[in-house]
C-alpha positions, 0 to 999 in steps of 0.5 A: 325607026328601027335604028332608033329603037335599037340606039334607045334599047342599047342605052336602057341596057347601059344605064341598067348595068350601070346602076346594077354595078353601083348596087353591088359597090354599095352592097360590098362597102356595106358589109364591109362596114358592117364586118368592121364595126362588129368586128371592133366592137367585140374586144371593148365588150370582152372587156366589160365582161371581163373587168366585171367579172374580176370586180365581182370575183374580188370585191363581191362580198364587199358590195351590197346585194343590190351592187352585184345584181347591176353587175350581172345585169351588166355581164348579161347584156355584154354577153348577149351584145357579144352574141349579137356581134358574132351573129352578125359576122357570121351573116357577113361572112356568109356574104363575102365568102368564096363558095365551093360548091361540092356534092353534100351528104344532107342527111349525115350533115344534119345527124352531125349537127343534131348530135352535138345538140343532144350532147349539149343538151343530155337533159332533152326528151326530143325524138328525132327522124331524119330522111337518109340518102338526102344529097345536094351540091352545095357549099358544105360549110354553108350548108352546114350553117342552115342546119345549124340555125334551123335544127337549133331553132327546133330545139329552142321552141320546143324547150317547152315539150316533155317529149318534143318531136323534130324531123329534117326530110324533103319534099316537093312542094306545089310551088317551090318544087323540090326542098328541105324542111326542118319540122317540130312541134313546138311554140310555132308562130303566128303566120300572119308575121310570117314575112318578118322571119327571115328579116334580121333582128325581127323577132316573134318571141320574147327574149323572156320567152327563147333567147336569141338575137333575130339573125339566124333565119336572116343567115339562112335566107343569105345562104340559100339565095347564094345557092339560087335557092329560097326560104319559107315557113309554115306555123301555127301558135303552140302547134309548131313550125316547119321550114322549108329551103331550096337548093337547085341541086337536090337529090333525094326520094321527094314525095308531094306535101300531100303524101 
């Protein structure tokens, strides 16, 4: 019996590495796919934009007012399908990229990329604060990558403030343990569709409302599970938004969520 159990463990564990290693062949031949399709559909695109800029840089004035509005109209939705391909080869990328994992200023990595959002947007009130002496060993660039998304996300939904507020820190949660956050003040969301967030494509606003193309947080998850971390997210509607992720290594002064 015991032979027989151990003959029918050792095929379990066979068919499971088996099945394990066709997830991931399946994995990489999509993304791979998907890095190809993307990639090729850029050059038509710029072509579209391009041709279509030159057509209303020459002929304008020769085409009724109703004419130049379709052809915005046509730059515009090239222009955001051009976003949508680079978003989507950033999230491949991200994927397929060798990792080197290195210790990482956190808090001189987010004053960095804080301060290119200042500098691109003069005309902000937002009032920033930002934890020092926050270090992870990570992937820099990668690293990099969720600030970018989610600093940049804290100045889109707070477009809307006069004097907005955004802080990036860490604490310890109950049940994630140690982690960054990214806090502001601005549109939030409702929780209820908090499960859809870190999904690509899956928005919660308008594009009337913020642009965007619904890849960013998708690329933040694939980060932070690359370095056996996590993503989450607490809102509320008009109240603002915080996001927390984690990186094993973490090293920072963690004060509980109730302090």
């Amino acid at each position: 019996m015991i032979g027989t159990d151990n003959t029918a463990r050792k095929r379990l564990e066979e068919r499971v590495r088996h099945r394990t290693a066709e997830l991931e062949a399946t994995n990489k031949e999509l993304e791979a796919f998907s890095y190809s399709v993307s990639h090729d559909l850029r050059d038509p695109l710029r072509s579209i934009d391009g041709f279509s800029q030159a057509f209303l840089e020459d002929f304008g004035p020769l085409v009724p007012p109703e004419g130049r509005e379709d052809l915005q109209r046509v730059r515009h939705a090239t222009q955001r399908m051009g976003q949508l391909i680079d978003d989507m080869l950033l999230l491949s990328r991200v994927t397929r990229r060798e990792m080197h994992m290195e210790a990482t200023d956190m808090s001189a990595l987010a004053a960095e990329v804080a301060e290119e959002l200042v500098r691109d947007n003069p005309q902000r009130d937002v009032q920033l604060s930002i934890e020092p002496g926050m270090t992870a060993t990570g992937d820099p660039q990668l690293l990099r990558i969720v600030l970018v998304n989610l600093l940049g996300n804290a100045w889109k939904f707070t477009s809307r403030r006069e004097h907005a507020h955004v802080s990036v820190g860490t604490v310890r949660d109950p049940e994630h343990g140690p982690a960054f956050f990214v806090h502001d003040d601005g549109a939030g969301f409702d929780l209820q569709y908090k499960d859809k967030l870190f999904v690509a494509f899956q928005r919660l606003h308008g594009q009337d409302e913020f642009p965007g193309t619904g890849i960013g947080l998708a690329t933040v998850l694939r980060v932070a599970r690359r370095h056996g971390g996590d993503v989450w997210a607490e809102g509320e509607i008009d109240r603002g938004a915080t996001f927390y992720f984690t990186i094993p290594d973490l090293h920072a002064f963690i004060p509980t969520k109730e302090e």
